[in-house]
C-alpha positions, -999 to +999 in steps of 0.1 A: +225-485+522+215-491+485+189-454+486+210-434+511+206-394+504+172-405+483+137-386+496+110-413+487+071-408+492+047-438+500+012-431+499-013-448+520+019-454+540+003-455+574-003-493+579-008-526+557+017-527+530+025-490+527+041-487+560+061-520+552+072-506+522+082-471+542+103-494+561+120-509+535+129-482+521+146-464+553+164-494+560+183-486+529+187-454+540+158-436+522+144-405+541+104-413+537+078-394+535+042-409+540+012-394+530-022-406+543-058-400+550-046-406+585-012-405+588+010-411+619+021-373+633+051-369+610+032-377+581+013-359+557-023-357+556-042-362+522-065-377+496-046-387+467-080-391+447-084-350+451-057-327+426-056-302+452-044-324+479-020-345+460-004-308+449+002-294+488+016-335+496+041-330+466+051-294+483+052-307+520+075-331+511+098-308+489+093-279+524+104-310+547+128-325+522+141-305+497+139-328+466+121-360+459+136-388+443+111-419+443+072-419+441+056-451+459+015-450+447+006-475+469-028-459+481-061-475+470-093-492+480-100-527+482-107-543+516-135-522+522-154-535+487-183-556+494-181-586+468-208-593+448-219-597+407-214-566+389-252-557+376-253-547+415-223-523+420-235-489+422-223-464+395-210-442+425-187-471+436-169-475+404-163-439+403-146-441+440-129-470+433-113-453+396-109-419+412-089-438+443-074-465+428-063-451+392-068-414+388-048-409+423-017-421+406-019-400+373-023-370+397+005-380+419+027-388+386+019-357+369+028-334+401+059-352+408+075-359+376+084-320+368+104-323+403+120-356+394+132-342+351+144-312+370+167-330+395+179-355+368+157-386+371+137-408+394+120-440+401+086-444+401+067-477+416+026-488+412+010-509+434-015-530+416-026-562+426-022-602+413-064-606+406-065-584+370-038-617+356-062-642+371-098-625+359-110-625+396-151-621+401-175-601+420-151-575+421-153-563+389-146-526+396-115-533+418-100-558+393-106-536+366-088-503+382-055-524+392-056-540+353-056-502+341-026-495+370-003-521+348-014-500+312-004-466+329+026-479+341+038-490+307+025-460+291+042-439+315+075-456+313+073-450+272+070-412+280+093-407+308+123-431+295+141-400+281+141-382+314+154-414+330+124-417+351+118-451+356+083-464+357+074-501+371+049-517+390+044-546+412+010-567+422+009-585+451-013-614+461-037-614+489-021-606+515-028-603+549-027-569+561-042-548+590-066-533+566-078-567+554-081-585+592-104-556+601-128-574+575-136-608+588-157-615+559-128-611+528-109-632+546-134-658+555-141-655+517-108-653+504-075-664+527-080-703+524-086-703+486-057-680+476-033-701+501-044-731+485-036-717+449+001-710+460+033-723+452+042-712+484+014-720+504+010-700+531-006-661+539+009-631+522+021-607+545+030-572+537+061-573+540+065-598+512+062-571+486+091-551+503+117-565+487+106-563+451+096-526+454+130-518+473+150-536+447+134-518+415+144-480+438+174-486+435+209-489+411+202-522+403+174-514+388+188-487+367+175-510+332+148-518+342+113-502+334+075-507+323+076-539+342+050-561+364+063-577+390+035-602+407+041-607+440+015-637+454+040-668+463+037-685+425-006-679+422-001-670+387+026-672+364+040-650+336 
């Protein structure tokens, strides 16, 4: 019980990865808090994209819990994006997909790191994604906000290293999620091809990432900031 007496948030924690990483993180004794444009009923309702909700999120979980000790940004867009060459994604789509995917977690970081100096410390973790390392197409606005996920996180760490908030990111694969199987098309697209490219050749599931994301919450982790840990069963190397 590696996180026991730790409050941790996960955004977009109601299914997919988010909720695998929830669980993860309670079954190291974490008390979780997940925060959701639908969350399940003991979860907290908001759009991370929008300063005034990530601000009441930050306060619910303080009124439920009383502190907060690690920040999981895991919320974002992706499966949703149609793919297709990028002289025909709409202006309004790049600004969801960098208000969702990107400014969410500078808002999220900048209302939870005053809580985090003032109890001592914390650990931070980014959910980016394995396709800005391999220069993916057609998605250009996606690949682009979870490249710019791995410069905040080492920009952040720089910054908050003297309040011994540590800053690290991880970037799975594609992985086979709830969110992803409600799209037939991406994974008609996109399953075979990324399977194929493995090491480990065979789907991604969610709860793949777990382990990586637990690990850098807790002690051992303690040295340990800045980082990208890719997460796709040996895709890409580095």
């Amino acid at each position: 019980m590696r996180l026991e007496g730790k409050v941790a948030l996960v955004t977009g924690g109601a299914q997919g990865i988010g909720a695998a990483i929830a669980g993860g993180l309670r079954a190291e004794g974490a008390t979780v808090a997940i925060a959701d444009l639908t969350p399940p009923a003991d979860g907290i309702q908001a759009d991370v994209s929008d300063e005034g909700d990530v601000a009441r999120m930050i306060q619910e979980t303080l009124g439920l819990h009383g502190r907060l000790d690690i920040l999981i940004n895991n919320a974002g867009l992706y499966a949703s994006l149609a793919m297709r060459p990028f002289t025909e994604i709409p202006l309004d789509e790049w600004r969801q997909v960098m208000d969702v995917n990107v400014a969410s977690m500078f808002l999220t970081c900048r209302a939870a790191v005053p809580v985090m100096r003032e109890q001592g410390g914390g650990k931070i973790v980014n959910i980016s994604s394995g396709t800005p390392f391999r220069g993916v197409p057609f998605l250009l606005h996606y690949v682009t906000s979870k490249g710019a996920i791995v410069a905040l996180t080492r920009s952040l760490a720089k910054e908050l290293g003297k309040d011994d908030i540590h800053v690290n990111c991880v970037a799975p694969g594609f992985t086979m999620s709830a969110g992803v199987e409600a799209h037939p098309e991406v994974v008609e697209k996109l399953r075979d091809v990324s399977v194929a490219a493995r090491t480990i050749q065979r789907d991604q599931v969610p709860e793949d990432v777990v382990g990586a994301v637990v690990f850098l919450c807790t002690p051992a982790a303690d040295f340990i900031t800045g980082q990208t840990m890719v997460i796709d069963g040996g895709q890409y190397f580095h």
